[in-house]
Kinemage of the C-alpha trace (Angstrom):
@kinemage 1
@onewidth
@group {chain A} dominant
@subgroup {mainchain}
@vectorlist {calphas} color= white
{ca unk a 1} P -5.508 16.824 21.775
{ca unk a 2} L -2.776 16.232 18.862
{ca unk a 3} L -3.901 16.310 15.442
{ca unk a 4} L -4.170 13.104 13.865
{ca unk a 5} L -2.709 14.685 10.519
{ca unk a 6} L 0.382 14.933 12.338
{ca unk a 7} L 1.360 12.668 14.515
{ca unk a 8} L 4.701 13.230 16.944
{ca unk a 9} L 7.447 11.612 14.670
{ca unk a 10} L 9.697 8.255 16.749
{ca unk a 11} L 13.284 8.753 17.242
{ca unk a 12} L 15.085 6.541 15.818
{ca unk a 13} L 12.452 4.848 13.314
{ca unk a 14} L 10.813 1.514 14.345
{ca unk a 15} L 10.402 -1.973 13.398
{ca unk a 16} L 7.366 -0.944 11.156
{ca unk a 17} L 9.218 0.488 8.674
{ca unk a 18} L 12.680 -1.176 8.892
{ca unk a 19} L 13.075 -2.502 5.043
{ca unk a 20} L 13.698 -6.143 7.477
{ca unk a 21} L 10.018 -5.734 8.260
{ca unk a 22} L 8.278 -5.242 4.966
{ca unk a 23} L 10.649 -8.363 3.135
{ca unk a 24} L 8.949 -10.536 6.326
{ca unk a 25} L 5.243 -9.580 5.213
{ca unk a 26} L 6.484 -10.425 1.380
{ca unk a 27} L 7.725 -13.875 2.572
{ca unk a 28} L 4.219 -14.623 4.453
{ca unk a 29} L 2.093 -12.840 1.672
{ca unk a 30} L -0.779 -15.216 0.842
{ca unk a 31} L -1.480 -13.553 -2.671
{ca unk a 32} L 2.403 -13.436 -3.336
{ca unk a 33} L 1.513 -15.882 -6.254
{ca unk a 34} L -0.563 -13.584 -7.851
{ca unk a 35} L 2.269 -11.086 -8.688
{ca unk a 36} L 3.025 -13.074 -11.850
{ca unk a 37} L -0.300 -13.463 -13.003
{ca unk a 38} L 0.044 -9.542 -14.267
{ca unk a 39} L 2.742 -8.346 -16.956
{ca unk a 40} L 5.416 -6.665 -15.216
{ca unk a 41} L 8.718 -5.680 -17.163
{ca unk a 42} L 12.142 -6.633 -15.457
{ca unk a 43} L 12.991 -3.243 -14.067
{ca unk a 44} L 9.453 -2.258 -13.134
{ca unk a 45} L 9.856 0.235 -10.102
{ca unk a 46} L 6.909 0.478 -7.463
{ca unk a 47} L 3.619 1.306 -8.792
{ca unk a 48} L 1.107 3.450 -7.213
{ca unk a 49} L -0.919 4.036 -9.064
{ca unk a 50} L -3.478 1.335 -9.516
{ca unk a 51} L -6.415 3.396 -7.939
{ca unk a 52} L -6.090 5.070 -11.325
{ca unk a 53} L -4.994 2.361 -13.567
{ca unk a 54} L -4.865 -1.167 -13.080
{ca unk a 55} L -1.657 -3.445 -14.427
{ca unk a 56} L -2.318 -6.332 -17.482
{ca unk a 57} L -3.374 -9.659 -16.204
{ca unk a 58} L -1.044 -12.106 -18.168
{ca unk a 59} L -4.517 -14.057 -18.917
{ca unk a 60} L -6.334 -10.843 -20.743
{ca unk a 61} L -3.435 -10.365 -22.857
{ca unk a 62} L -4.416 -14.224 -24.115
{ca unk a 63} L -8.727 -14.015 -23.839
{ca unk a 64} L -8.200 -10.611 -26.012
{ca unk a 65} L -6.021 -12.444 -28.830
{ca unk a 66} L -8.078 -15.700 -28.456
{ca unk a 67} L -11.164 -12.960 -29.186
{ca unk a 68} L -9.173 -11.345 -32.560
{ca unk a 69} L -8.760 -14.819 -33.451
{ca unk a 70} L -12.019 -15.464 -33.387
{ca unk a 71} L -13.202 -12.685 -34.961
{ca unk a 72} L -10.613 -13.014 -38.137
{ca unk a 73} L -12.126 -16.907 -38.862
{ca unk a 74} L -15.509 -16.332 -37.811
{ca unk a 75} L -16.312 -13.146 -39.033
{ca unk a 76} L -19.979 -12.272 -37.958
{ca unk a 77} L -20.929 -16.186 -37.208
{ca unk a 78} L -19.134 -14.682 -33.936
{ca unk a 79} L -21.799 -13.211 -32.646
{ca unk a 80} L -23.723 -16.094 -30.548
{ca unk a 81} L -20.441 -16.303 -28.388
{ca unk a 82} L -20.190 -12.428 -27.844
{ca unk a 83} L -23.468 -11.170 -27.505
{ca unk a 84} L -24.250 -12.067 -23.622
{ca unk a 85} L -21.167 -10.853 -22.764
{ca unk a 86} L -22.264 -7.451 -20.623
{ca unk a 87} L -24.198 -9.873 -19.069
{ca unk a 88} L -21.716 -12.267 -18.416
{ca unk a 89} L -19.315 -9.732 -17.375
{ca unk a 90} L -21.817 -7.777 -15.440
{ca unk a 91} L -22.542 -11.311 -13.321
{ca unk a 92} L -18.872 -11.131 -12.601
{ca unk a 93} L -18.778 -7.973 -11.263
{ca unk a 94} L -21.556 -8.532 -9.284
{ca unk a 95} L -20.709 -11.612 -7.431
{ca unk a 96} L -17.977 -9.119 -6.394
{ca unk a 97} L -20.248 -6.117 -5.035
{ca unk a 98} L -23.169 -8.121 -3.154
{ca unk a 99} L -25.049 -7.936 -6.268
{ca unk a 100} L -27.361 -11.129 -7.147
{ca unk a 101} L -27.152 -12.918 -10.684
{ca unk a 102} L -28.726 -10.332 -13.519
{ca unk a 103} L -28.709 -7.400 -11.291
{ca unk a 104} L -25.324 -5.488 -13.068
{ca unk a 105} L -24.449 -5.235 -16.721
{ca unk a 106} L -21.314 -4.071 -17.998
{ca unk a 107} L -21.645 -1.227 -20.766
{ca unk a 108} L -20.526 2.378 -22.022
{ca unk a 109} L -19.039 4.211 -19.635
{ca unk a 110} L -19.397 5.073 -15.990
{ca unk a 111} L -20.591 8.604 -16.965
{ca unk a 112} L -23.174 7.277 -19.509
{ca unk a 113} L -24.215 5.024 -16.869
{ca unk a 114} L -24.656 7.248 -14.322
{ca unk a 115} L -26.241 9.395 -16.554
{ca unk a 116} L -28.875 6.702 -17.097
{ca unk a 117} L -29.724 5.854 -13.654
{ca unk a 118} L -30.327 9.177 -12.059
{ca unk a 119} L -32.508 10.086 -15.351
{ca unk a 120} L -34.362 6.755 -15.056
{ca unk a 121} L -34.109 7.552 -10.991
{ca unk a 122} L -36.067 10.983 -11.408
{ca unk a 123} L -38.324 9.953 -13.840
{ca unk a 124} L -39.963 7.342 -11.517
{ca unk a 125} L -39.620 9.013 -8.385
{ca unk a 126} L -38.087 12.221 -9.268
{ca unk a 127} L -39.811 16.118 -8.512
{ca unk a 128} L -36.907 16.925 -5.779
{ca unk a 129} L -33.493 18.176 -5.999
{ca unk a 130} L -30.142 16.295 -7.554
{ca unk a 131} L -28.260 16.071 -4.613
{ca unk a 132} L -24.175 14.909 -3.947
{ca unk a 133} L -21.278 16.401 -2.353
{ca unk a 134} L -18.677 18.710 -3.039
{ca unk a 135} L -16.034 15.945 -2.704
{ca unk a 136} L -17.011 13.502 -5.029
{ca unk a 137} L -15.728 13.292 -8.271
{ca unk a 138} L -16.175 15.774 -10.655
{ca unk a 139} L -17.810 13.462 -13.353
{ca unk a 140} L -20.443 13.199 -11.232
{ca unk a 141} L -21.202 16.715 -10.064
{ca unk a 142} L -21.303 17.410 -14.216
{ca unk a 143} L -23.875 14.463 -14.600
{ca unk a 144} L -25.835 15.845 -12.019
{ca unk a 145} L -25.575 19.970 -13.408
{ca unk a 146} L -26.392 18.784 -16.679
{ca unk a 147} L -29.728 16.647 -15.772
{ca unk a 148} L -30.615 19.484 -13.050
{ca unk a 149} L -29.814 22.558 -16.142
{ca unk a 150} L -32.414 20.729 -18.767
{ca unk a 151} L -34.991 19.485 -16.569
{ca unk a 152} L -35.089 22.556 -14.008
{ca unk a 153} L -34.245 21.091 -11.104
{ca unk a 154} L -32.366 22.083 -8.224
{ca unk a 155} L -28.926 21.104 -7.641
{ca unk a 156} L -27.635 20.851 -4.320
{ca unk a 157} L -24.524 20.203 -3.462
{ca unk a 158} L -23.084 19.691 0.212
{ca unk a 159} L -19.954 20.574 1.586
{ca unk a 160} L -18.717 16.976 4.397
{ca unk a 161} L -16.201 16.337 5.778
{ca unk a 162} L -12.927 16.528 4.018
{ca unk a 163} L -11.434 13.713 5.302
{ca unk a 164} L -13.576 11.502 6.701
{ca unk a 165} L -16.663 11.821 3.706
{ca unk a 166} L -20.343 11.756 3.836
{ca unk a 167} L -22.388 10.945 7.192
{ca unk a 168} L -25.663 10.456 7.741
{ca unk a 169} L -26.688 14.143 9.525
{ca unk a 170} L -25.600 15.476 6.377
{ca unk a 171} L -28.602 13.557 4.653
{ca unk a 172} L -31.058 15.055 6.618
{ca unk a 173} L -32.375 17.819 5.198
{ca unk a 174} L -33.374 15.154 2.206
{ca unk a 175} L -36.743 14.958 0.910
{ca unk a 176} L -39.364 12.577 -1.309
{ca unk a 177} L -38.178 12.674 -4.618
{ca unk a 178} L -34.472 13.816 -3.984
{ca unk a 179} L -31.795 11.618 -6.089
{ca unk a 180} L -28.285 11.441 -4.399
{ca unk a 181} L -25.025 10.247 -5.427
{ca unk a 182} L -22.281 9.324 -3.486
{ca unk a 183} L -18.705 7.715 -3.912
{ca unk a 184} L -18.639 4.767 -1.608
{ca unk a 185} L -14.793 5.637 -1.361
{ca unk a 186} L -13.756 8.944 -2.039
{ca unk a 187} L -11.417 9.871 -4.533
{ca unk a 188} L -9.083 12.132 -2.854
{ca unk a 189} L -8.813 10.814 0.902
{ca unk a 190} L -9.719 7.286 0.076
{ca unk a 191} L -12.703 7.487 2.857
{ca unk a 192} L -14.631 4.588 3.192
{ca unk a 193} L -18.844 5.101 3.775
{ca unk a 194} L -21.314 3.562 5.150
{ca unk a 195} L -23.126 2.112 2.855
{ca unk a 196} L -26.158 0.860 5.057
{ca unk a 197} L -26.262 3.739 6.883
{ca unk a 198} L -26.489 6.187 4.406
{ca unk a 199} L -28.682 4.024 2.260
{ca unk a 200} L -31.301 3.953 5.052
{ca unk a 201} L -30.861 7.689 5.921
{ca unk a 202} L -31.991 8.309 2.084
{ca unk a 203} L -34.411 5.584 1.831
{ca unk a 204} L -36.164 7.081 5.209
{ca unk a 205} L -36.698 10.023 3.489
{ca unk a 206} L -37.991 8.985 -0.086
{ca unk a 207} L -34.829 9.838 -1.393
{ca unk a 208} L -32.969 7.452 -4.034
{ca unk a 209} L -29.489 7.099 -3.329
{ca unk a 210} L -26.907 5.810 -6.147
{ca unk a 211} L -24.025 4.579 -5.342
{ca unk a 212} L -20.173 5.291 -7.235
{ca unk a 213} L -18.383 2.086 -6.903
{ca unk a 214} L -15.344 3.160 -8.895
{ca unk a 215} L -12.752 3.536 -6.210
{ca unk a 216} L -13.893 0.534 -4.209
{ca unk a 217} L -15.031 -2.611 -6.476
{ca unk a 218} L -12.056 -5.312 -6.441
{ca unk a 219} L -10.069 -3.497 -3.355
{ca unk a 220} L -12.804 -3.200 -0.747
{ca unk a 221} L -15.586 -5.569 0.441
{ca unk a 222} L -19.285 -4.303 -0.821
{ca unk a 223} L -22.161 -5.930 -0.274
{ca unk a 224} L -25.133 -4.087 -2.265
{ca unk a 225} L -27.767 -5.849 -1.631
{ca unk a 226} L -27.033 -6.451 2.365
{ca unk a 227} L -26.734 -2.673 2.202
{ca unk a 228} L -30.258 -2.306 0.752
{ca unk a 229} L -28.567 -0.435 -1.977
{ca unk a 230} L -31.455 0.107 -4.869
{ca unk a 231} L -28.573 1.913 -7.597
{ca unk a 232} L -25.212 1.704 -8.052
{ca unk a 233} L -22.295 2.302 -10.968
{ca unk a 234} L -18.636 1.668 -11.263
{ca unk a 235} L -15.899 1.463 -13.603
{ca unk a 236} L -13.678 -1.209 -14.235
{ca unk a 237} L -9.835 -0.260 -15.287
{ca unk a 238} L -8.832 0.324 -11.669
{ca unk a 239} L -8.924 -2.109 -9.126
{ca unk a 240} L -10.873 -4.721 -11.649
{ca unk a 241} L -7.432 -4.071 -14.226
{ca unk a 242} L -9.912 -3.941 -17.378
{ca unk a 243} L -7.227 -1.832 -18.894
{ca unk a 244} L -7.532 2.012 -19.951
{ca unk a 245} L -11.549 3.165 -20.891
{ca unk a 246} L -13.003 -0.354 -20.376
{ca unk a 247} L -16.383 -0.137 -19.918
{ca unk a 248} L -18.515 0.560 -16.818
{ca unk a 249} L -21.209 -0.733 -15.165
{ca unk a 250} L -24.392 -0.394 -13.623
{ca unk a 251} L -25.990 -2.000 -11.033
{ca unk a 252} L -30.175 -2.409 -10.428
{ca unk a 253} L -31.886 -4.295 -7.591
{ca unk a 254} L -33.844 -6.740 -9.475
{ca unk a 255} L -37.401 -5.059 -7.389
{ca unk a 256} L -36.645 -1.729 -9.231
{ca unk a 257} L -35.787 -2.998 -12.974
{ca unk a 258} L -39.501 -3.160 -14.307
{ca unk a 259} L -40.570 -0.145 -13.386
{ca unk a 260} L -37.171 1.730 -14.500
{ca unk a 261} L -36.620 2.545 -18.268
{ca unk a 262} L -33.071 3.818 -19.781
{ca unk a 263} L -33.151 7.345 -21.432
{ca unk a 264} L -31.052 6.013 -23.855
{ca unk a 265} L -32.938 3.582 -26.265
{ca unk a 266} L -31.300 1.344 -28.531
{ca unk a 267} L -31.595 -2.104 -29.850
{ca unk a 268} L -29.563 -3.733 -27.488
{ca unk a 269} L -32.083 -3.343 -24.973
{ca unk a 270} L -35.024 -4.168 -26.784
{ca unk a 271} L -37.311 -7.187 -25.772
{ca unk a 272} L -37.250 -8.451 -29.603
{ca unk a 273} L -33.982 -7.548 -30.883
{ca unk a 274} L -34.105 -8.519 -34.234
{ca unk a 275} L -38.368 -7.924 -34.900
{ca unk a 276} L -37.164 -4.314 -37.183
{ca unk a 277} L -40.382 -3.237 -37.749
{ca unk a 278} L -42.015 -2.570 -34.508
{ca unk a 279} L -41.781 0.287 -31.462
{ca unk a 280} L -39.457 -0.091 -28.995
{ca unk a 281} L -40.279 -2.378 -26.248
{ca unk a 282} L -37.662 -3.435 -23.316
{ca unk a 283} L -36.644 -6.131 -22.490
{ca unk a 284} L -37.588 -7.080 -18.377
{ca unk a 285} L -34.006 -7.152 -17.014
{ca unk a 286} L -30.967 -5.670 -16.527
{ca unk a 287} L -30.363 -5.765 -20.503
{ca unk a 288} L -32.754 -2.787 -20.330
{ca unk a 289} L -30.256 -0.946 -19.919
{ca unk a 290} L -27.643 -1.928 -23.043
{ca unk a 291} L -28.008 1.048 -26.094
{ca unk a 292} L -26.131 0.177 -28.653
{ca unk a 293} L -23.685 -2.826 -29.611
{ca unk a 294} L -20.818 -3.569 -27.505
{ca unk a 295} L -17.104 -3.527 -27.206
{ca unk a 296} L -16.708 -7.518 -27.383
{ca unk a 297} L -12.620 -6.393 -26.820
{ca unk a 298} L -12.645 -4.500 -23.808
{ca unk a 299} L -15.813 -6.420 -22.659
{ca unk a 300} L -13.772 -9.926 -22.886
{ca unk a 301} L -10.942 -8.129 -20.180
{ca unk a 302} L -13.454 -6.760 -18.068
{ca unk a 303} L -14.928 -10.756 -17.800
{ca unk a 304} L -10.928 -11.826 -17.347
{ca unk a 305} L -10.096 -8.769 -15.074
{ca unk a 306} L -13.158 -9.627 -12.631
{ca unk a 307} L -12.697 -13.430 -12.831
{ca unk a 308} L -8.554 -12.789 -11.710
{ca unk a 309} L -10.229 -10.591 -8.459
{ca unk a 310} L -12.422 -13.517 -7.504
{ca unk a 311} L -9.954 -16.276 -7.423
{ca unk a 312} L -7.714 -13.877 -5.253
{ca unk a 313} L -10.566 -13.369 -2.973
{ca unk a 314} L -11.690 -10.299 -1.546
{ca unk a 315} L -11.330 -10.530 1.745
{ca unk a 316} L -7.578 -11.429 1.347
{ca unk a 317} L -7.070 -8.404 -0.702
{ca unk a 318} L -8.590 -6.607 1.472
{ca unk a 319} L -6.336 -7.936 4.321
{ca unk a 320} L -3.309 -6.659 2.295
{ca unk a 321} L -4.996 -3.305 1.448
{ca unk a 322} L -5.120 -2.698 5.212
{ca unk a 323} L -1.483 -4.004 5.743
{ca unk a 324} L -0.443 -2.237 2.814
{ca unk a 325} L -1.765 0.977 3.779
{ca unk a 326} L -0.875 1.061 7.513
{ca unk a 327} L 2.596 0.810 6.037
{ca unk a 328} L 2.174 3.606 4.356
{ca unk a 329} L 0.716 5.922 6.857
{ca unk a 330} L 4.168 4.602 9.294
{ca unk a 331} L 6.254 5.406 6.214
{ca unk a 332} L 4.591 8.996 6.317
{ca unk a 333} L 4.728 9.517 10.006
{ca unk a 334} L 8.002 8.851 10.285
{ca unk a 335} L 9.670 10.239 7.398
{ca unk a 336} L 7.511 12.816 5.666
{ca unk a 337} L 5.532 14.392 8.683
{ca unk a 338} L 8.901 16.099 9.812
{ca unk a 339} L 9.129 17.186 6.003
{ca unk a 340} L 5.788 19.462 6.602
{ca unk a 341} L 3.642 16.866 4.648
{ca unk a 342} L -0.180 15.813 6.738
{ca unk a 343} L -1.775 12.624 6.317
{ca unk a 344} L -4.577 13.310 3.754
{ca unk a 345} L -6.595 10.041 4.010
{ca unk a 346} L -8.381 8.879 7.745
{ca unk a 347} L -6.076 6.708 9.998
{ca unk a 348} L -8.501 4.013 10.907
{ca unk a 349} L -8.209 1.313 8.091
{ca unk a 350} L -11.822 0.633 8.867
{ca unk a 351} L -12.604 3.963 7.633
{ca unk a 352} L -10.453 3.848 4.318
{ca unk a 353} L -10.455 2.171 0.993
{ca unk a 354} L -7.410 0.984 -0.825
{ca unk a 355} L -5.514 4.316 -1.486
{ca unk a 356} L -3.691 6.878 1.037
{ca unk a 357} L -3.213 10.465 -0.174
{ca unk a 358} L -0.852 12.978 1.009
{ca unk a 359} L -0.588 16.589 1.452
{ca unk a 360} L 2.049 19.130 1.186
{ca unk a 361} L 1.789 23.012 0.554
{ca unk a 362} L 4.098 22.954 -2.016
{ca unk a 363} L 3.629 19.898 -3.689
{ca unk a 364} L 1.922 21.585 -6.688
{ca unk a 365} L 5.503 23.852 -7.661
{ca unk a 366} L 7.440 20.480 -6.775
{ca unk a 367} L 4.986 18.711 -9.270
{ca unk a 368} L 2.737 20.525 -11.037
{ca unk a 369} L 4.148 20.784 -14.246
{ca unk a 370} L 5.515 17.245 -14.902
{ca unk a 371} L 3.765 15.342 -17.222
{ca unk a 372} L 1.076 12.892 -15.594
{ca unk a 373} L -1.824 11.161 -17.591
{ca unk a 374} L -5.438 11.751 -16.753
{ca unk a 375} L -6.408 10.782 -12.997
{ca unk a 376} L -3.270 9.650 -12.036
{ca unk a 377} L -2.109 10.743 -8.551
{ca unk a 378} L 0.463 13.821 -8.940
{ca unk a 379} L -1.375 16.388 -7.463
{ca unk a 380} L -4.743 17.016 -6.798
{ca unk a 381} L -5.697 20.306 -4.837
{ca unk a 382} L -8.038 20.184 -1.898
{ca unk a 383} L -10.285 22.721 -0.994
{ca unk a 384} L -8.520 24.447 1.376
{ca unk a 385} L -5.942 24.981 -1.436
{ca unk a 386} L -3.535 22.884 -0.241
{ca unk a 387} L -2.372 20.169 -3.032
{ca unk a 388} L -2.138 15.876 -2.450
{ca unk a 389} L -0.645 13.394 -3.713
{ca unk a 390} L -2.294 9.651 -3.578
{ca unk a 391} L -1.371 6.607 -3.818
{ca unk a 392} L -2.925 2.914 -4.078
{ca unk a 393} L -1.261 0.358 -1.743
């Protein structure tokens, strides 16, 4: 059986990756009008890096002035137009993400907010281990060693598979009380999971499963609640182009937010906001879990960022994602497999998110010591050592 990594290269190229080919999918592109809705300068070469950082929408540059504006005549009378806004925003993102009305709040970072739900997770049903797998992100293998160092619990972490993610058999040595998080599309090979059918595996079990949206809000279809998904976070400067460190968010099934409470108190949250004098008390909904007083900037192009995703539909991005992408894996087949490089992502669209990585043995000496900003897709070492190279189509 050949190895689907490398696939026998075609003589002679084919129509799928004659430059004739890809100008006729341009010409026919349904979102084609959407390309100058985002600030691009005149000599802009090809960008691939948007699983990292999103571009400018040409209406956030506007919202964000319109906001300083605002701010400069208004001063703090300001306020009773800004302070719903994680909510706002949060509804946006959720009516992307299967999430219903006052289930997601946008706030802090995804870190902080992951932080919050698997605290607030093992508080209420907690008493088992911290579970996730070696693949996911790092950020969230440090949340998860942090809670499990100061409240002496057990870590476990699981090696799946490296290109195709998380399945359910590796769930099944779960237990009652066990807190998991997964990436609904991994990082590195852009695998896509299952989120019903690892949400039931956990749920089976008495295990709480939280979901890390990051790499799949605004470029893949998810549907939270259809999923029976209780917990989920995500940030928003990727596919949602909320620009570098806009906030996060968090997501809570509206059954679950009574009888979860935030570790991290602060008056944002609280049922009476502006009562001083009294002991915290907090408020019944998602606002729960707000802290302290938000970033009405970055907060008003999260709202715009979401909002631009919407009107483009996600089920025609996702379209292009998967037309996108198969061009990608042709344009590797043909001209890089001879070169030694392997497919690094799976080959089924259906099982793959909106980015295809690479790998090469040497690619770290080739590009290891160029300059590249945090997350962005240079290289990135798998674990059998050998490094890849991604790239967001």
């Amino acid at each position: 059986m050949s190895d689907p990594r490398h696939p026998a290269a075609t003589a002679g190229g084919s129509s799928a990756t004659a430059r004739e080919h890809a100008l006729a999918l341009d010409a026919a592109d349904p979102l084609a009008g959407f390309r100058v809705r985002f600030e691009m300068a005149a000599d802009d070469g090809i960008y691939l890096d948007g699983n990292s950082l999103g571009r400018l929408p040409v209406a956030t540059r506007s919202r964000v002035l319109a906001v300083l504006d605002q701010w400069s005549t208004e001063l703090v009378s300001g306020w009773p137009d800004w302070i719903d806004l994680p909510l706002r925003a949060g509804d946006a993102i959720g009516a992307l993400v299967g999430a219903a009305p006052g289930e997601v709040v946008a706030t802090d970072s995804t870190t902080v907010n992951l932080y919050k739900l698997v605290q607030a997770a093992v508080e209420l049903r907690g008493g088992g281990a911290l579970v996730t797998d070696r693949g996911n992100f790092p950020t969230d293998r440090y949340v998860l060693e942090g809670i499990a160092a100061a409240r002496g619990l057990e870590l476990r972490i699981f090696d799946s598979d490296e290109l195709y993610g998380p399945v359910e058999a590796d769930l099944g040595g779960l237990g009652a009380g066990d807190v998991v998080v997964l990436s609904h599309v991994a990082y590195r090979s852009g695998a896509l999971a299952d989120m019903a059918a690892l949400t039931a595996a956990a749920r089976s079990r008495g295990a709480t499963l939280i979901w890390d949206l990051s790499h799949s809000a605004g470029a893949v279809p998810v549907d939270l609640r259809g999923a029976g998904a209780e917990l989920a976070v995500g940030c928003t400067y990727k596919y949602l182009n909320a620009g570098p460190g806009a906030p996060g968010y968090l997501y809570v099934a509206a059954e679950l937010q009574r009888e979860l409470r935030s570790p991290v108190q602060g008056w944002f949250g609280q049922s009476d906001q502006f009562a001083m004098e009294r002991d915290y008390d907090p408020v019944p909904g998602i606002g729960r879990f707000l802290a302290g007083t938000p970033p009405i900037l970055q907060l008003a192009a999260v709202e715009e960022g979401a909002k631009l995703t919407a009107e483009a539909g996600l089920a025609a991005i996702r379209e292009k994602s998967v037309g996108l992408t198969k061009l990608v894996v042709a344009l590797h087949d043909e001209w890089l497999a001879p070169l030694g490089f392997e497919l690094g992502s799976p080959r089924d669209p259906a099982g793959r998110g909106s980015h295809v990585s690479v790998d090469h043995p040497r690619a770290r000496s080739a590009h290891g010591r160029s300059a590249t900003p945090p997350g962005a897709s240079a290289t990135r070492a798998s674990r059998a050592g050998r490094p890849r190279a991604a790239s967001r189509a």
